[in-house]
C-alpha positions as CSV (number, residue, x, y, z in Angstrom):
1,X,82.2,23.6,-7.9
2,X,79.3,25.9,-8.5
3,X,76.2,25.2,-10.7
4,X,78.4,27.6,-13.4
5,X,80.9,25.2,-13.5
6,X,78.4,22.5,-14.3
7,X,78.9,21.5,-18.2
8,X,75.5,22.5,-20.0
9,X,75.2,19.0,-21.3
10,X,75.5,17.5,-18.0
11,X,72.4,20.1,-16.3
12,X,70.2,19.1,-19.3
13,X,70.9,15.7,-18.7
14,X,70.0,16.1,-14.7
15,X,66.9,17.9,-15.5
16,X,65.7,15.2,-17.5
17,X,66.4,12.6,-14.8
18,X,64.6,14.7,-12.6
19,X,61.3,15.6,-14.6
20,X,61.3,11.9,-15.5
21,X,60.8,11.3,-12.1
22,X,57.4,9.9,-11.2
23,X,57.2,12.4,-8.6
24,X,58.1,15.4,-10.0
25,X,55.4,13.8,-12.7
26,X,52.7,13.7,-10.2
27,X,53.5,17.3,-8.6
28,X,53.2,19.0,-12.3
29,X,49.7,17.1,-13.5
30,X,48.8,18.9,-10.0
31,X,50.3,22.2,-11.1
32,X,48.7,22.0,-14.2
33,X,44.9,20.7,-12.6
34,X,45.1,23.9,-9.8
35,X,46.0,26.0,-12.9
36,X,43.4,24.6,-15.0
37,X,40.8,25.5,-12.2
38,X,41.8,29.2,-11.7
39,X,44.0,28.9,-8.8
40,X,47.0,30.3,-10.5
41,X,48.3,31.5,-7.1
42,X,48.2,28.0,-5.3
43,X,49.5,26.6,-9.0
44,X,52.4,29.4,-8.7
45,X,53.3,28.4,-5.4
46,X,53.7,24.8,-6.2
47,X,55.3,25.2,-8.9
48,X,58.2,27.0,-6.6
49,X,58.4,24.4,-4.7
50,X,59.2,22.1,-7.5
51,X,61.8,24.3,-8.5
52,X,63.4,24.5,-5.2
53,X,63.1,20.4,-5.0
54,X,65.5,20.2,-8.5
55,X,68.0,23.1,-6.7
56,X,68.2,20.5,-3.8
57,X,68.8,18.1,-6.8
58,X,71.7,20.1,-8.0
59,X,73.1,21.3,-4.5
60,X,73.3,17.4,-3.6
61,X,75.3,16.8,-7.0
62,X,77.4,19.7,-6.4
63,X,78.3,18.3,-2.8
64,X,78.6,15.0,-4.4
65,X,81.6,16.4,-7.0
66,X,83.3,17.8,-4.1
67,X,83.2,15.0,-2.1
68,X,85.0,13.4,-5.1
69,X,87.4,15.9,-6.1
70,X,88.8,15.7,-2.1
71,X,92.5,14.5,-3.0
72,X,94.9,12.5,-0.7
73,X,98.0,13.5,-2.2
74,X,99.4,10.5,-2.3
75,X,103.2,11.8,-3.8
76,X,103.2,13.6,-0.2
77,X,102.4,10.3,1.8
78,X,104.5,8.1,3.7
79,X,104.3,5.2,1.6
80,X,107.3,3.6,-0.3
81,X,107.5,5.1,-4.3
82,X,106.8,1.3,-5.3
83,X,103.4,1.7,-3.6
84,X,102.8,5.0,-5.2
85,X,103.7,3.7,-8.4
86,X,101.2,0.5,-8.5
87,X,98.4,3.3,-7.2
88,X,99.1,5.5,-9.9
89,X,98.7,2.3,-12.7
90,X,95.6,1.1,-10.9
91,X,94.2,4.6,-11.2
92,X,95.0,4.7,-15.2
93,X,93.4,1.5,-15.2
94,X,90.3,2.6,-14.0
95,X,90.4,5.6,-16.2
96,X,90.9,3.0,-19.4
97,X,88.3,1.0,-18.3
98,X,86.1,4.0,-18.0
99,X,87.3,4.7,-21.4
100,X,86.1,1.5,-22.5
101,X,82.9,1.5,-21.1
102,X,82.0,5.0,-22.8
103,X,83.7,3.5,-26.1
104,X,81.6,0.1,-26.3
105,X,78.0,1.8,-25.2
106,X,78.5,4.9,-28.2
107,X,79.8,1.6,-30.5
108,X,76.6,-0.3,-29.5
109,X,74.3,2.8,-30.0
110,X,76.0,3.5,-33.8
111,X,75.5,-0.2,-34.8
112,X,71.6,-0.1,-33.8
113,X,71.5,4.0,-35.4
114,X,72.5,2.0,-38.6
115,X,68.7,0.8,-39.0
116,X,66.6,3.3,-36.7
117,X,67.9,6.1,-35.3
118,X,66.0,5.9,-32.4
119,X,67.0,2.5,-30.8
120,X,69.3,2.3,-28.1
121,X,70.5,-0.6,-25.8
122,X,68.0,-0.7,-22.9
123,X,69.6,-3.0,-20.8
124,X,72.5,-0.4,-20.7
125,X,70.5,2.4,-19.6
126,X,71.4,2.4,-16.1
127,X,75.2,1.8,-17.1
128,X,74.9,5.5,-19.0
129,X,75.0,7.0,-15.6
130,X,78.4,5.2,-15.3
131,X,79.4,6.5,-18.7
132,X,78.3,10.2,-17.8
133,X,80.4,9.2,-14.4
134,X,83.0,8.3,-16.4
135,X,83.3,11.1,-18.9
136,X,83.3,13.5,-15.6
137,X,86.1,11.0,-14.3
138,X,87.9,11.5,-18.1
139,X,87.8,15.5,-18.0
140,X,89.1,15.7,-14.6
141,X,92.5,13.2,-15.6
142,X,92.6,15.4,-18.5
143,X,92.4,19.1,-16.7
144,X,94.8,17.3,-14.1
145,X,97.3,15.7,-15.9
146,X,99.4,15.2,-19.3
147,X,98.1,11.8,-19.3
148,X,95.5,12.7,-22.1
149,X,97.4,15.3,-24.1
150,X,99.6,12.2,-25.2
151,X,99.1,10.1,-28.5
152,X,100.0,7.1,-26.5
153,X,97.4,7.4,-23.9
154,X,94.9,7.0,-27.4
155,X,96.6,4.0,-28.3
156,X,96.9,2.3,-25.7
157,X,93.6,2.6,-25.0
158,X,92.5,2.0,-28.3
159,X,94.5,-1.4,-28.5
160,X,93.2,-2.7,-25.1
161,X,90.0,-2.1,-26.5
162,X,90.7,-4.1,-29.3
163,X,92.2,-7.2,-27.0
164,X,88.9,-6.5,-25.2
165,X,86.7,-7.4,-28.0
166,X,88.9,-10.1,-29.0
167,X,88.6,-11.5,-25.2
168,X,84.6,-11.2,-25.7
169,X,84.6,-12.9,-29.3
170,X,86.4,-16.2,-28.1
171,X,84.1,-16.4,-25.0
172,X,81.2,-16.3,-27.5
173,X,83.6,-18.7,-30.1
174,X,83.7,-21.1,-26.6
175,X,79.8,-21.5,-26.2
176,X,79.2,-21.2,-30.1
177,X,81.2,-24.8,-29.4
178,X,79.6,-26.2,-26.5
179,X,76.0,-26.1,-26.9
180,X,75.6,-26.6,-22.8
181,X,77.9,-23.7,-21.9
182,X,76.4,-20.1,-21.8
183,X,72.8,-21.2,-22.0
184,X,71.1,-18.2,-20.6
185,X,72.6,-16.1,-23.0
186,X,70.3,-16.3,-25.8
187,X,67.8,-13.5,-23.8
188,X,70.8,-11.0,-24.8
189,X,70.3,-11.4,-28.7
């Protein structure tokens, strides 16, 4: 993978992470302070280097890809076909559940958009990294496999999402039911 092949959404989204950064933060109000006192050059200079910090950024996410692309092709291994067979299910499972996960956070997000469009679930700002993760995981079964390209794959998903929600509901039925049980849960709602 080359920064080419990096989706467009994807770089904005990594250059965001990385001006949020506190210490890009800091390097730019000094950028901005050397420029605001005439020394452009010194100002120019820096702002090079911060540059070259957010390549490193992108070489180190490139690396990271290929590390995770590496394959261990498992239909080639030495390992009985019932073996091979419960990898490959686990494998779709994670896939689903990354599915899921993506699924439930944009469901969260359009239920809050319904009275501000701003609002977002905060305490699931870390787990968008795992969406974003997850997406990548998504477009890589889908550019690797027919898994995707099939109207089952849709519904299957879709209906395990479904028995997912129904799984969460009676949990929350249990403790609506037993005042004692789930106590610290009120801080969610």
């Amino acid at each position: 993978m080359n920064v080419n092949e990096i989706p467009k959404e994807l770089l904005s989204r990594i250059r965001q992470q990385f001006d949020n950064d506190p210490k890009v933060g800091q390097l730019r109000v000094r950028q901005q302070n050397l420029q605001r006192s005439g020394r452009y050059e010194e100002a120019l200079v820096l702002a090079k280097e911060i540059e070259t910090l957010y390549d490193k950024v992108i070489y180190e996410y490139i690396e990271e890809s290929k590390r995770q692309v590496e394959k261990v092709d498992v239909a080639n291994m030495d390992i009985p076909l019932e073996d091979k067979e419960k990898m490959m299910q686990l494998l779709l499972c994670c896939f689903m559940c990354a599915d899921m996960i993506r699924a439930a956070v944009i469901d969260m997000d359009d239920i809050l958009h319904k009275y501000d469009e701003n609002l977002h679930i905060e305490m699931f700002n870390d787990i968008k990294q795992v969406m974003e993760m997850s997406e990548e995981k998504l477009k890589f079964l889908q550019r690797n496999s027919g898994y995707l390209k099939d109207l089952v794959w849709g519904q299957k998903c879709d209906n395990m999402y479904e028995l997912l929600q129904s799984k969460a509901k009676a949990i929350m039925n249990k403790r609506k039911n037993n005042p004692n049980w789930g106590k610290n849960m009120e801080k969610f709602y």
